[in-house]
C-alpha positions in Angstrom: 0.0 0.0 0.0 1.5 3.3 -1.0 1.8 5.5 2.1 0.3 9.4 1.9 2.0 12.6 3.0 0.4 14.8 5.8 -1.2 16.9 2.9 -2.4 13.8 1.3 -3.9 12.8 5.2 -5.3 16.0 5.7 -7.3 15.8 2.8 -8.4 12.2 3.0 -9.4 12.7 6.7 -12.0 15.6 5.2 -13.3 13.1 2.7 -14.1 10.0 5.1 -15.4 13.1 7.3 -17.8 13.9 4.4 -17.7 10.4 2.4 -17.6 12.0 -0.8 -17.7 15.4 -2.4 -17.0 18.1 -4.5 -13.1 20.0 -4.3 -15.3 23.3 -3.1 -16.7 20.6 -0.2 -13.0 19.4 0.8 -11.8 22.7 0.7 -14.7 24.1 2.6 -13.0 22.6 5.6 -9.9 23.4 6.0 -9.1 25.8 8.3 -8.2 29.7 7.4 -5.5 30.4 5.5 -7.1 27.5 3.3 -4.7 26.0 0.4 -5.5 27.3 -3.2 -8.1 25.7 -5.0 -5.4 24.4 -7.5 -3.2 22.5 -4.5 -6.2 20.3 -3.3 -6.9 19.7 -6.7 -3.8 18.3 -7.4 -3.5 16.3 -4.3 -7.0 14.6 -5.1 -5.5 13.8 -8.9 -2.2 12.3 -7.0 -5.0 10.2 -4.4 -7.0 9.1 -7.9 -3.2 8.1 -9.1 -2.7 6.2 -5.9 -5.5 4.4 -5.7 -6.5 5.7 -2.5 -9.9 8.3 -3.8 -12.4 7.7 -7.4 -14.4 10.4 -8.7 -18.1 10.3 -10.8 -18.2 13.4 -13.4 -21.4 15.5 -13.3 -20.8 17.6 -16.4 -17.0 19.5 -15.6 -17.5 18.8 -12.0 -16.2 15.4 -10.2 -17.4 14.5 -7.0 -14.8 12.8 -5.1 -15.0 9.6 -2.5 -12.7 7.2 -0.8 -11.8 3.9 -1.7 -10.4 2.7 1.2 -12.0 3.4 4.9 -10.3 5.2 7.2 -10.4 1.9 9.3 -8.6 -0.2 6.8 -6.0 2.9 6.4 -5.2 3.2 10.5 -5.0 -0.8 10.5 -2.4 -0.7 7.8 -0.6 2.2 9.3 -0.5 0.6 12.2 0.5 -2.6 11.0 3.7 -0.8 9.5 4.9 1.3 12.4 4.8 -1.4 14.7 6.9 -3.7 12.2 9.1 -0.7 11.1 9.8 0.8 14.9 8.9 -2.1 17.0 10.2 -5.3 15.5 6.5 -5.8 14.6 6.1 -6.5 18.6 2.5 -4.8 19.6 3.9 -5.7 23.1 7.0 -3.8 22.5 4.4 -0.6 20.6 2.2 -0.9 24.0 5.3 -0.7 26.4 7.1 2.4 24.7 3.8 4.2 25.2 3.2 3.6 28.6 7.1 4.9 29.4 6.3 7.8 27.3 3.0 8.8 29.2 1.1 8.5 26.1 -0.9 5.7 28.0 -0.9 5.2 31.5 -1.0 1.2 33.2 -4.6 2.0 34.6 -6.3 2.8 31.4 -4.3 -0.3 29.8 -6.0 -2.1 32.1 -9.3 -0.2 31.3 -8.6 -1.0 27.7 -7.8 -5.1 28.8 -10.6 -5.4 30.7 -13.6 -4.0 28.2 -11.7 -6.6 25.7 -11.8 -9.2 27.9 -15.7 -8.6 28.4 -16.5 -8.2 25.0 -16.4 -12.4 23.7 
């Protein structure tokens, strides 16, 4: 899976916000000073070339949409920073957040125990 830059991220975060739309609805939310109408245009042709966004044509407009959830992205993303900063160990992911306060030991156990009631 080909990986996105932050301003490929930002602008498929908007469209699994919205789950499809125009370039005036993407660029409708971003925040002020928002990115010329030709940059998100180009970044939704470079998604389409990725594989990542598809578009329908209504005349000269497209209305753009995902192909791949936001779920399915996070998983993979996931997936690949444990294996590329973690020796693919999810124990190893788990531990370095809980030493860098990212996650303390009571809500792990929070998290373990709503898992554990949830088969």
């Amino acid at each position: 899976m080909n990986k996105l830059t932050k301003a490929e991220e930002q602008v498929m975060q908007y469209l699994w916000q919205i789950e499809k739309g125009f370039l005036k609805d993407v660029l409708e939310l971003f925040p002020e000073p928002k990115p010329h109408t030709n940059t998100i245009s180009t970044i939704l042709k470079i998604l389409m070339d990725k594989g990542f966004v598809s578009h329908k044509t209504f005349g000269r407009q497209h209305e753009y949409f995902p192909l791949i959830s936001k779920e399915n992205y996070s998983g993979r993303s996931i997936k690949s920073l444990v294996k590329n900063y973690f020796e693919g160990s999810y124990t190893n992911a788990v531990s370095f957040l809980v030493e860098k306060n990212e996650i303390s030991v009571e809500d792990l156990e929070l998290l373990l125990d709503e898992l554990k009631n949830k088969d």
